[in-house]
Every structure is written in C-alpha cells, then in structure tokens.
N, CA, C and O atoms as a GROMACS GRO file, in nm:
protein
  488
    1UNK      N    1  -1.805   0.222  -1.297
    1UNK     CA    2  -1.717   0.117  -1.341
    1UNK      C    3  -1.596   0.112  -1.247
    1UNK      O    4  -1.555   0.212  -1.188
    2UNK      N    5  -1.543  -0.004  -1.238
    2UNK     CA    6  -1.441  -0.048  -1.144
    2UNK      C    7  -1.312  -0.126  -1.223
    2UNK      O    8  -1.306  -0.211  -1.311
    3UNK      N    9  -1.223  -0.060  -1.156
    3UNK     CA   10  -1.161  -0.166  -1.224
    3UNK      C   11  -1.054  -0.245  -1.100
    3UNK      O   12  -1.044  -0.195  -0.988
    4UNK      N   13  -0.987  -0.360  -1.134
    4UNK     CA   14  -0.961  -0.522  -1.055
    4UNK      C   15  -0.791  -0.530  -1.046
    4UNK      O   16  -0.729  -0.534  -1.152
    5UNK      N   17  -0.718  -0.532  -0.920
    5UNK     CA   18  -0.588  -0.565  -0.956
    5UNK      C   19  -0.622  -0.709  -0.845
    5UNK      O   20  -0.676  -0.674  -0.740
    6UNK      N   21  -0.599  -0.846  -0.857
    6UNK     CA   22  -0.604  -0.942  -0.836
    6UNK      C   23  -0.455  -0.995  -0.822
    6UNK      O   24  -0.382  -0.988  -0.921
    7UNK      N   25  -0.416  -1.040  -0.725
    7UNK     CA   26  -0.257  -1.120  -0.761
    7UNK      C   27  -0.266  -1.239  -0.638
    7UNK      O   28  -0.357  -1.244  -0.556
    8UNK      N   29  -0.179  -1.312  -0.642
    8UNK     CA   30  -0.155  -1.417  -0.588
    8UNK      C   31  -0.100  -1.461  -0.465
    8UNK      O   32  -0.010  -1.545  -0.462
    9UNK      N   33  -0.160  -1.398  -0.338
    9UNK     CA   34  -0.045  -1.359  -0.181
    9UNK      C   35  -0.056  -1.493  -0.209
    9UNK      O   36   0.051  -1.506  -0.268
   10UNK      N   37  -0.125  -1.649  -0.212
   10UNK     CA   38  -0.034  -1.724  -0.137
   10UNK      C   39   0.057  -1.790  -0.168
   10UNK      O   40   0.114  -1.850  -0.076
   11UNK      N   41   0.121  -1.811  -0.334
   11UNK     CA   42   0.176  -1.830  -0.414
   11UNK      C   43   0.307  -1.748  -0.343
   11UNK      O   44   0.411  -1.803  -0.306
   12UNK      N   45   0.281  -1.626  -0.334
   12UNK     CA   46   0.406  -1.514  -0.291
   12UNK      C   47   0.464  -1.588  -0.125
   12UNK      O   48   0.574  -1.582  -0.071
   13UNK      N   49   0.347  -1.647  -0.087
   13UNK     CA   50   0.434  -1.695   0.048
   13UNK      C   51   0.471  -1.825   0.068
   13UNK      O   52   0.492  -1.860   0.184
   14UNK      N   53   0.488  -1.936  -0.058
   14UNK     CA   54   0.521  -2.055  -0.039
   14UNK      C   55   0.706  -2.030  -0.067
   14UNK      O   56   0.785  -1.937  -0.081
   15UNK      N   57   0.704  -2.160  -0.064
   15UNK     CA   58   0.869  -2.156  -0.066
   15UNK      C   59   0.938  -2.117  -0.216
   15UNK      O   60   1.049  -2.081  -0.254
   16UNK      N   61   0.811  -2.144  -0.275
   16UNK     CA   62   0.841  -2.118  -0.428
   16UNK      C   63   0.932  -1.991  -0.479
   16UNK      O   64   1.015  -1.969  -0.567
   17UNK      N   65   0.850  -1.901  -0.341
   17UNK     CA   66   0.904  -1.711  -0.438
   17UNK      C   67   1.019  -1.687  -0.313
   17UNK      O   68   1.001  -1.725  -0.197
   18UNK      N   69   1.122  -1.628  -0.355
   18UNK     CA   70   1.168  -1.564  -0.253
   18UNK      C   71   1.136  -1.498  -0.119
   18UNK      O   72   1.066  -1.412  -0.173
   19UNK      N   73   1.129  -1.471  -0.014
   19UNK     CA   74   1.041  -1.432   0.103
   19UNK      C   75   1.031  -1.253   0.075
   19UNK      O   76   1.135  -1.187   0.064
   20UNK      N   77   0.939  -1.210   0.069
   20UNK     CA   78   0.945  -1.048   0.010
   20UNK      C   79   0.801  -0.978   0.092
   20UNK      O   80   0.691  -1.026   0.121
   21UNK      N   81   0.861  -0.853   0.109
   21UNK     CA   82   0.703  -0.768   0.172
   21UNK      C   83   0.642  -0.689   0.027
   21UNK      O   84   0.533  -0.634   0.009
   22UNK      N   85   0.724  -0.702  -0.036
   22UNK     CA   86   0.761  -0.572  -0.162
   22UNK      C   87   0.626  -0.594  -0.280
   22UNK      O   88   0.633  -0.521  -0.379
   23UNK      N   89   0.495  -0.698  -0.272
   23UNK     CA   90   0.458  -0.694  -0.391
   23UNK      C   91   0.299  -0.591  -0.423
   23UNK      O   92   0.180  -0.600  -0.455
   24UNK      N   93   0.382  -0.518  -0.395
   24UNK     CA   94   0.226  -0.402  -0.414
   24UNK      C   95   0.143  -0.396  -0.544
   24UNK      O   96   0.173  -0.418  -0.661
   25UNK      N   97   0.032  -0.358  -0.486
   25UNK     CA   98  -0.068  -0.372  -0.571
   25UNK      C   99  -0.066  -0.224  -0.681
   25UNK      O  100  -0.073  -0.206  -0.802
   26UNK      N  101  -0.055  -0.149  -0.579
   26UNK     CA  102   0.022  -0.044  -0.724
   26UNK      C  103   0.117   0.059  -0.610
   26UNK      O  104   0.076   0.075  -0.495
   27UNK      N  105   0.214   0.108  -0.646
   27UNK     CA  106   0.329   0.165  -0.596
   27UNK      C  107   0.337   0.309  -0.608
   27UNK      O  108   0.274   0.343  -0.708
   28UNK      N  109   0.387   0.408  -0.548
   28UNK     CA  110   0.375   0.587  -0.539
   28UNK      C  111   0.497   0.594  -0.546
   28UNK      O  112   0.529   0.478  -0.520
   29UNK      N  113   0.599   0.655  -0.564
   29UNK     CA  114   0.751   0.709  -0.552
   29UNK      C  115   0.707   0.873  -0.601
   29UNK      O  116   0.669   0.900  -0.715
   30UNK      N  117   0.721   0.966  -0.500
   30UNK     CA  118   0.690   1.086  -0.530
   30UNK      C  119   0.676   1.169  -0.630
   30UNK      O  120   0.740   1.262  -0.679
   31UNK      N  121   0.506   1.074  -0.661
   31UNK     CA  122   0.410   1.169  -0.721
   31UNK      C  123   0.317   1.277  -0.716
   31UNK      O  124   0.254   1.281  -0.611
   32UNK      N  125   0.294   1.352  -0.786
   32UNK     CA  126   0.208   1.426  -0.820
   32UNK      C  127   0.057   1.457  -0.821
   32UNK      O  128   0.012   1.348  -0.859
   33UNK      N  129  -0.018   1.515  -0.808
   33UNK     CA  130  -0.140   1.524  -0.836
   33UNK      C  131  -0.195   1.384  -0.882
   33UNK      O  132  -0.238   1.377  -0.997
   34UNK      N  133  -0.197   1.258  -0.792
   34UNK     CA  134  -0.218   1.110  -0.809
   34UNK      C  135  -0.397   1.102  -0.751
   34UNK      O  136  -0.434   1.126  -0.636
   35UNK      N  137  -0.483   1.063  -0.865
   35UNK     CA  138  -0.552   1.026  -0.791
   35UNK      C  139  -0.596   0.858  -0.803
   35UNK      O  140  -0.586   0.797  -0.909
   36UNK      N  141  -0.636   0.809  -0.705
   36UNK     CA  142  -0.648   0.639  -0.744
   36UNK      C  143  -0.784   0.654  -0.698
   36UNK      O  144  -0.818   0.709  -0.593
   37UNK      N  145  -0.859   0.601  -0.784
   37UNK     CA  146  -1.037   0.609  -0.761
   37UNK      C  147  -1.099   0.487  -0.849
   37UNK      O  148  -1.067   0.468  -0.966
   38UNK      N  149  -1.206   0.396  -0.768
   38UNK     CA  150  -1.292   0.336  -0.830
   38UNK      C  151  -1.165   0.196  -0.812
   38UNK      O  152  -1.148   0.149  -0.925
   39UNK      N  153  -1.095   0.136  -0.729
   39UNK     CA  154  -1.023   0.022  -0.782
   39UNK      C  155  -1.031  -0.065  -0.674
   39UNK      O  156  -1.053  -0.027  -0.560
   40UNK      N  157  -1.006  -0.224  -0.720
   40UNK     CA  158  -1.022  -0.286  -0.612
   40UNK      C  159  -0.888  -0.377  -0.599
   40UNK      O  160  -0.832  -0.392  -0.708
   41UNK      N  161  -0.831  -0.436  -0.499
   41UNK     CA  162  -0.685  -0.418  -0.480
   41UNK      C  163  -0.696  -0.544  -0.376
   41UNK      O  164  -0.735  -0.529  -0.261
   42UNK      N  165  -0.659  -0.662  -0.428
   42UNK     CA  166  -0.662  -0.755  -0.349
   42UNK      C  167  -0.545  -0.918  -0.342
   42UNK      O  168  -0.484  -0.961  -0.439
   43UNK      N  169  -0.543  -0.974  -0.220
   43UNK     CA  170  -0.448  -1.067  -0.254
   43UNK      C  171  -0.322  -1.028  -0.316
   43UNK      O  172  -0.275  -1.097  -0.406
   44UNK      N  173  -0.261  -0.917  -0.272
   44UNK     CA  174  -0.096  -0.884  -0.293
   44UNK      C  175  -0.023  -0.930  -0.223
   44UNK      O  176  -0.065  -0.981  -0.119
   45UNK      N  177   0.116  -0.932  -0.256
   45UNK     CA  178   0.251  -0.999  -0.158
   45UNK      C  179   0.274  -0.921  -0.087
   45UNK      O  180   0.339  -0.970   0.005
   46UNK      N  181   0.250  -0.777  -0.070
   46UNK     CA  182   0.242  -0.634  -0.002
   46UNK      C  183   0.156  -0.573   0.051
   46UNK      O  184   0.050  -0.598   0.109
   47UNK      N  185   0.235  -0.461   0.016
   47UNK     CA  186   0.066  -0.351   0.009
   47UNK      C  187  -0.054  -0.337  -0.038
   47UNK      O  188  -0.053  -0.421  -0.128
   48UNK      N  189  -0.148  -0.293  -0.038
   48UNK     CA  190  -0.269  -0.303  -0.131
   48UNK      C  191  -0.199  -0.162  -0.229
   48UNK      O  192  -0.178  -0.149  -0.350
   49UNK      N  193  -0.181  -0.077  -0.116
   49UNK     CA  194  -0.128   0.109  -0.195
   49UNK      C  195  -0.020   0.123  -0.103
   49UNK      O  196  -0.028   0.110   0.020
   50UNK      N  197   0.079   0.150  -0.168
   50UNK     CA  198   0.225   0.210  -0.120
   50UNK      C  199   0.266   0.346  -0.142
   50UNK      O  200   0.295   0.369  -0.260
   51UNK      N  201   0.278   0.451  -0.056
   51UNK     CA  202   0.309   0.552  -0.129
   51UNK      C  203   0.452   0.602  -0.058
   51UNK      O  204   0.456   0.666   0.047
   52UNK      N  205   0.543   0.570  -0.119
   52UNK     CA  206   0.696   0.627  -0.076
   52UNK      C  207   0.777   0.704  -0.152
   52UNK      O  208   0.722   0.755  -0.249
   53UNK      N  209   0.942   0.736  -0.130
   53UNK     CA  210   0.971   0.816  -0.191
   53UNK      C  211   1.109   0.749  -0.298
   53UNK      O  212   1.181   0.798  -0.385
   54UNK      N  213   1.099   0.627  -0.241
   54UNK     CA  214   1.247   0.589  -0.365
   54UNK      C  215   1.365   0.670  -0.321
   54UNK      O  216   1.391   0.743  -0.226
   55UNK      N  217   1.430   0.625  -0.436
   55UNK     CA  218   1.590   0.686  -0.439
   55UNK      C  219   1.561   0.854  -0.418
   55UNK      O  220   1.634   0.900  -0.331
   56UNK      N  221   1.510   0.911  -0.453
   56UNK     CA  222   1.439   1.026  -0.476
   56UNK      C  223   1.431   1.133  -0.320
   56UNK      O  224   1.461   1.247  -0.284
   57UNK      N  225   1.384   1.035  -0.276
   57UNK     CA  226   1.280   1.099  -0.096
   57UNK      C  227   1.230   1.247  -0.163
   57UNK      O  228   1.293   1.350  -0.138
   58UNK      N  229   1.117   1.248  -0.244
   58UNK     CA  230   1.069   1.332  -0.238
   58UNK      C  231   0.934   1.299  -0.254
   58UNK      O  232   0.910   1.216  -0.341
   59UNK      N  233   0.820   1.355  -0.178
   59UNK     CA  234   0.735   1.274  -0.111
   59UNK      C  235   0.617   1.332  -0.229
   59UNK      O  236   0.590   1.426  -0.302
   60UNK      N  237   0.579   1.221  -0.191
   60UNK     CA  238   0.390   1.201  -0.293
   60UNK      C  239   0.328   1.385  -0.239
   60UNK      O  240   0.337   1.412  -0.120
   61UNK      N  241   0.272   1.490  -0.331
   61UNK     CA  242   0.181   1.536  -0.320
   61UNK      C  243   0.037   1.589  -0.402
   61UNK      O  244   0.034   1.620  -0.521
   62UNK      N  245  -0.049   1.592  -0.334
   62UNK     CA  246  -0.172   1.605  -0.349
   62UNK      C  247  -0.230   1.456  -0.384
   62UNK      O  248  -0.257   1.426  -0.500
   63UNK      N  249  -0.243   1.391  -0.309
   63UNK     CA  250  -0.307   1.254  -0.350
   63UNK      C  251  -0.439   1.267  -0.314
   63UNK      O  252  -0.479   1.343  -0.226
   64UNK      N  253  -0.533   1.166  -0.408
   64UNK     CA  254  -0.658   1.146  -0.365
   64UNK      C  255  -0.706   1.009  -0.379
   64UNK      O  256  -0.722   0.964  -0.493
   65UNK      N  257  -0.732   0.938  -0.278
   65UNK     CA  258  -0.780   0.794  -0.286
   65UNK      C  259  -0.875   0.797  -0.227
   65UNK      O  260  -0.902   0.843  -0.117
   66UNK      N  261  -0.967   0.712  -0.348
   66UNK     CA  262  -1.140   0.744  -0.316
   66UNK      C  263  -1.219   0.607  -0.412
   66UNK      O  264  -1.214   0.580  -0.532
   67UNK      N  265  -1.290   0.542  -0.297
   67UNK     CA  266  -1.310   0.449  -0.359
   67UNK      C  267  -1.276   0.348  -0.383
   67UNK      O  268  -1.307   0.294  -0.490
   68UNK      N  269  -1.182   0.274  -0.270
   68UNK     CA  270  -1.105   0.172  -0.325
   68UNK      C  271  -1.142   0.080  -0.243
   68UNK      O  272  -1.178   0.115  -0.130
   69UNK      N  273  -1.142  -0.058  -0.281
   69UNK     CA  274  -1.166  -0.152  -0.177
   69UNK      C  275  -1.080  -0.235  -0.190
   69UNK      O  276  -1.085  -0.321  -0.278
   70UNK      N  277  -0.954  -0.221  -0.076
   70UNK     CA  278  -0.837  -0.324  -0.042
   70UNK      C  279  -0.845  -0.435   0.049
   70UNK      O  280  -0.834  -0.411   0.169
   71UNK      N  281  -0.870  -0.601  -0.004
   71UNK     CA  282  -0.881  -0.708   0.074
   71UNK      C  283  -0.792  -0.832   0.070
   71UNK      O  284  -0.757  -0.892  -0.031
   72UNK      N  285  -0.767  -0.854   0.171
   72UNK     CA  286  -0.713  -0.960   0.224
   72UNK      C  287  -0.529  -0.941   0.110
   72UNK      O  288  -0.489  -1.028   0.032
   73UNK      N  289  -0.465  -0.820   0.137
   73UNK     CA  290  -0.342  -0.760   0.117
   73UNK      C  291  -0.238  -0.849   0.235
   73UNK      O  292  -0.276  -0.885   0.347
   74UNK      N  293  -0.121  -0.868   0.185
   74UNK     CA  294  -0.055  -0.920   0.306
   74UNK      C  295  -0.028  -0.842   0.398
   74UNK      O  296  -0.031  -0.870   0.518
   75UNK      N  297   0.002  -0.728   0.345
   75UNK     CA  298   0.027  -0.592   0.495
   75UNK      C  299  -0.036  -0.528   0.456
   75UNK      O  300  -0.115  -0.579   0.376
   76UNK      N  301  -0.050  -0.385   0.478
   76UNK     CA  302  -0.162  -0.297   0.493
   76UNK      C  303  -0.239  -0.296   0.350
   76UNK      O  304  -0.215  -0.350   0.242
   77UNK      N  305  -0.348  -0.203   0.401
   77UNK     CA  306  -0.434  -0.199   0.271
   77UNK      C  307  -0.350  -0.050   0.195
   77UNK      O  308  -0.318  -0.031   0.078
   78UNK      N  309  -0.337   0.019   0.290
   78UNK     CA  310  -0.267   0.125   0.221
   78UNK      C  311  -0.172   0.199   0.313
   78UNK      O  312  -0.222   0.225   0.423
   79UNK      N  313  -0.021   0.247   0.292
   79UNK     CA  314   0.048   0.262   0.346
   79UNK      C  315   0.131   0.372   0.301
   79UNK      O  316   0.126   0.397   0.180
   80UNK      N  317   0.229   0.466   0.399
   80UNK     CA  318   0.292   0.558   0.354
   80UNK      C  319   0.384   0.573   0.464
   80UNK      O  320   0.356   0.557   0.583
   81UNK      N  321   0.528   0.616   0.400
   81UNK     CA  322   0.659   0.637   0.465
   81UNK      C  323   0.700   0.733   0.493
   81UNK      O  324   0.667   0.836   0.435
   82UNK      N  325   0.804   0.727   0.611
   82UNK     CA  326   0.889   0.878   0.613
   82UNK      C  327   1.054   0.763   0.664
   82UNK      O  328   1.074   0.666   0.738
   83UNK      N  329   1.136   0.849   0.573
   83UNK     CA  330   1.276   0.832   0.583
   83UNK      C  331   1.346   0.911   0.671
   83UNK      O  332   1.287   1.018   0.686
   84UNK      N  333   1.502   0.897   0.773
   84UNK     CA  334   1.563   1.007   0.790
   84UNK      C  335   1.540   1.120   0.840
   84UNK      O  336   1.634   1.188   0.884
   85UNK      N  337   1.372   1.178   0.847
   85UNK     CA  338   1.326   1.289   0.883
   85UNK      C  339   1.272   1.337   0.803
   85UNK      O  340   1.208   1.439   0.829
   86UNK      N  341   1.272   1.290   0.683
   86UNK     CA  342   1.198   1.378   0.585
   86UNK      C  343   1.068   1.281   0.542
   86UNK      O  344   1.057   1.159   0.532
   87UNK      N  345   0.984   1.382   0.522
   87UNK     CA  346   0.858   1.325   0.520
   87UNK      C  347   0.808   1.241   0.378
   87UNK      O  348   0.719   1.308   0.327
   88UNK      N  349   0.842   1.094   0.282
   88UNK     CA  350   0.841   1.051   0.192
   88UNK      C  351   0.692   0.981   0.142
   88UNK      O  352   0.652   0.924   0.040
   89UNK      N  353   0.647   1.012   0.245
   89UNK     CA  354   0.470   0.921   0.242
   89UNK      C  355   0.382   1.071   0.193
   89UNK      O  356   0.444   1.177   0.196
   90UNK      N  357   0.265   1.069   0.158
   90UNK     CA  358   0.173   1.126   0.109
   90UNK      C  359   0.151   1.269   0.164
   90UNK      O  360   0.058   1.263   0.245
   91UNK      N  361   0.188   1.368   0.154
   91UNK     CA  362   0.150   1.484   0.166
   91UNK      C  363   0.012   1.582   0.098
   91UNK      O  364   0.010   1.595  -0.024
   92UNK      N  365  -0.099   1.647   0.183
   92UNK     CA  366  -0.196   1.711   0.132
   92UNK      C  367  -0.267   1.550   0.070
   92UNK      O  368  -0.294   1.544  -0.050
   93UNK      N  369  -0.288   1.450   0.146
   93UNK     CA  370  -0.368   1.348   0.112
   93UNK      C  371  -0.496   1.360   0.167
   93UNK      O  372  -0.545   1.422   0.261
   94UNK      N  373  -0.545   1.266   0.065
   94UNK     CA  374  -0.752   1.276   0.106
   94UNK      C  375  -0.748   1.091   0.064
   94UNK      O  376  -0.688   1.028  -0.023
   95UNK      N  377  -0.837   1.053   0.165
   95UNK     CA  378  -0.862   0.918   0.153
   95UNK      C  379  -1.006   0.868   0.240
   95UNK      O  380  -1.015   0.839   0.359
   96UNK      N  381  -1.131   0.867   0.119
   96UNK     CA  382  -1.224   0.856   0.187
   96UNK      C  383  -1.319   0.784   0.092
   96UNK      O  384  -1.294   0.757  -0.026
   97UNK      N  385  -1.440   0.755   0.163
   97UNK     CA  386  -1.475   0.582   0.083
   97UNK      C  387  -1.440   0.469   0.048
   97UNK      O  388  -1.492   0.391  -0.031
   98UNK      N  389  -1.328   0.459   0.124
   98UNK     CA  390  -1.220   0.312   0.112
   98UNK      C  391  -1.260   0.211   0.240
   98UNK      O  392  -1.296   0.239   0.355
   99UNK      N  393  -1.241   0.079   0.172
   99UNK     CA  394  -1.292  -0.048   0.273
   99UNK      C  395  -1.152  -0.111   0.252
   99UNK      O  396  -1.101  -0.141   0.145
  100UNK      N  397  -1.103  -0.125   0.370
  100UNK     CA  398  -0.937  -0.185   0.370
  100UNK      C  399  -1.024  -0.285   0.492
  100UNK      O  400  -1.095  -0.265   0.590
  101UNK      N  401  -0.968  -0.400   0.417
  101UNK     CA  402  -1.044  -0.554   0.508
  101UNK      C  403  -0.925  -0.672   0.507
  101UNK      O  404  -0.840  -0.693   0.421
  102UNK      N  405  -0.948  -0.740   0.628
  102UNK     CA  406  -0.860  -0.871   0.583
  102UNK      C  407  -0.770  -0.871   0.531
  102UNK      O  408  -0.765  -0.927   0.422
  103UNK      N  409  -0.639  -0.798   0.594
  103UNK     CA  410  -0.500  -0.776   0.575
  103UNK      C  411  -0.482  -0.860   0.718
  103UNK      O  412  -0.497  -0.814   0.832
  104UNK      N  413  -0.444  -1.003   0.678
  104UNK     CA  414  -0.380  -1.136   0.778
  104UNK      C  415  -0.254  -1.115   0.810
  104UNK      O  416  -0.194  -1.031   0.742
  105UNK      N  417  -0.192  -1.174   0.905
  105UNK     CA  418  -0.090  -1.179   0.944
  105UNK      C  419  -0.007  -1.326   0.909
  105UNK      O  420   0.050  -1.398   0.991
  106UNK      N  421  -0.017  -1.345   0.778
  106UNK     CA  422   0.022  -1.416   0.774
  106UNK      C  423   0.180  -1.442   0.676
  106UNK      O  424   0.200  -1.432   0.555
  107UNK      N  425   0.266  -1.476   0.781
  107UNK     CA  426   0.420  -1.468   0.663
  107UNK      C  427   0.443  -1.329   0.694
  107UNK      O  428   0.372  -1.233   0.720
  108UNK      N  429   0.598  -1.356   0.680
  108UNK     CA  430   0.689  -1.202   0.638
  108UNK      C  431   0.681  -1.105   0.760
  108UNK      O  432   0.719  -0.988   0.752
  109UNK      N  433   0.618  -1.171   0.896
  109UNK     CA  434   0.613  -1.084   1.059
  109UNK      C  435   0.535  -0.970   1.009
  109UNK      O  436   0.573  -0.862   1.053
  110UNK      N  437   0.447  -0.968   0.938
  110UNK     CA  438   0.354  -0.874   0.910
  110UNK      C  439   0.270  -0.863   1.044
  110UNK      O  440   0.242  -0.944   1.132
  111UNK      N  441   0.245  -0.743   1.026
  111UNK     CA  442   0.141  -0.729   1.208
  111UNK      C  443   0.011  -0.791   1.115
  111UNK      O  444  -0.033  -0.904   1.137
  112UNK      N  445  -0.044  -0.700   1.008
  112UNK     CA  446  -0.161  -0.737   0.943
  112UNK      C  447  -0.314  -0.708   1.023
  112UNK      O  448  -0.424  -0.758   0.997
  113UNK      N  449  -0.280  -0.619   1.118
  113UNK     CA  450  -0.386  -0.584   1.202
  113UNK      C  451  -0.434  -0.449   1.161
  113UNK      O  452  -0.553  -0.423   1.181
  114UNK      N  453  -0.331  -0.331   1.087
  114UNK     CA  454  -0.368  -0.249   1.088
  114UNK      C  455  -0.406  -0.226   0.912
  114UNK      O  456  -0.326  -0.280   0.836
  115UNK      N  457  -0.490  -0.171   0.864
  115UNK     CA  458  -0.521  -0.124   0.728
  115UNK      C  459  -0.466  -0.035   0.706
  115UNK      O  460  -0.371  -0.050   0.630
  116UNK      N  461  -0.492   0.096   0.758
  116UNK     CA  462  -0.404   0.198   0.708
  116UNK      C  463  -0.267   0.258   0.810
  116UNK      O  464  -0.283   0.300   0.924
  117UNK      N  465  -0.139   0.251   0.741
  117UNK     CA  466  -0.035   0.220   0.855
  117UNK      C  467   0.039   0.409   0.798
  117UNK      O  468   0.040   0.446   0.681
  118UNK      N  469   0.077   0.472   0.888
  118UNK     CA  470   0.160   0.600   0.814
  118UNK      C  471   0.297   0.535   0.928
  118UNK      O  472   0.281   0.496   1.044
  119UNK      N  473   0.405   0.539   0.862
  119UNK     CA  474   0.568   0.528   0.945
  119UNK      C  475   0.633   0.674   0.945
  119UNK      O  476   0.662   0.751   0.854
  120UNK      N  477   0.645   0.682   1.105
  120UNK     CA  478   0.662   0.842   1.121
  120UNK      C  479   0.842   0.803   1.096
  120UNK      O  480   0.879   0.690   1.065
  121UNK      N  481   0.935   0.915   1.115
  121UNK     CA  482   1.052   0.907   1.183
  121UNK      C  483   1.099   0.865   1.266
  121UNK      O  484   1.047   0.896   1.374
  122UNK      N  485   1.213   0.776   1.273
  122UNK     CA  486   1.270   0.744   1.481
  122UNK      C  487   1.340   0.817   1.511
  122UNK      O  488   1.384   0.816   1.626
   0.00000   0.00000   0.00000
C-alpha cells in the first residue's frame, strides 16, 4: 500500500500565490529515527522531501527513505541543508528505491535539473 501527497505547483506559480520555493511535500526540522517509506510526492511548490534544521540547526538523524516516488516537484525531489558550518541536512541517511523524476525548471530560478540536491557550507 501507498500512500499520495498531491498538491498544486501550478496554482503555486501563477500570480495568484505569493512567489515561494517553501511548499514541501513533507518537511524534516531535526528529526529522529524518521523513516518515510511507500509514498508518492508530487506537484509541490517545493521540495518533494526537505530535510533541514529550523531555528534549531540540529540536524535530522538516522533517516530512512525507501520507496518513494517524487514527480514533477518544483525543485528537487529530495533535499538537505547545511547552515554556518554545521551540518543541518540528514545525517546516518539511507535512501534507496526512490524515482525522483520531472523536477522542471520552471518559476522561482529553480535549476530543476537535479533530484537529489545536498547544500554543503560556503
């Protein structure tokens, strides 16, 4: 069994909504033993999967994403951050059996080329 997060990228990119990268399909702020399995994640104003650290910066660990099929997301299918130097994106992660497809470049200077994006430090 599967289950469906469906939302509305092009609605999110008319003049209607405010201009935003922010509408993820489901969001991480440093969690725990997270696993996301069996979901399908499509047509977001964002991310398909975001995993950052918030006000917090304390970073996602032990994640497991398995199984997911992220399509046509406005930016990546799945994504993870680092702030400042400290590492706020997914630590001790596993991510395997995932189809990240058709993330366009369209709106918001999204590259939209890459599916899975990690942002190191500058």
């Amino acid at each position: 069994m599967s289950a469906h997060i469906r939302m509305h990228k092009q609605d999110y990119q008319s003049a209607a909504y405010e201009k935003s990268e922010w509408r993820h399909g489901v969001a991480f702020f440093g969690c725990r033993e997270a696993l996301v399995q069996d979901l399908t994640i499509k047509q977001t104003g964002g991310d398909g999967i975001s995993f950052d650290a918030g006000l917090t910066h304390a970073p996602n660990r032990h994640v497991t994403v398995r199984r997911v099929d992220g399509n046509a997301n406005h930016r990546q299918g799945i994504s993870t951050r680092s702030r400042s130097g400290v590492c706020t994106g997914a630590e001790q992660r596993s991510c395997g059996q995932c189809q990240l497809r058709s993330a366009l470049p369209l709106g918001s200077g999204s590259n939209g080329a890459t599916a899975l994006r990690t942002r190191l430090p500058t």
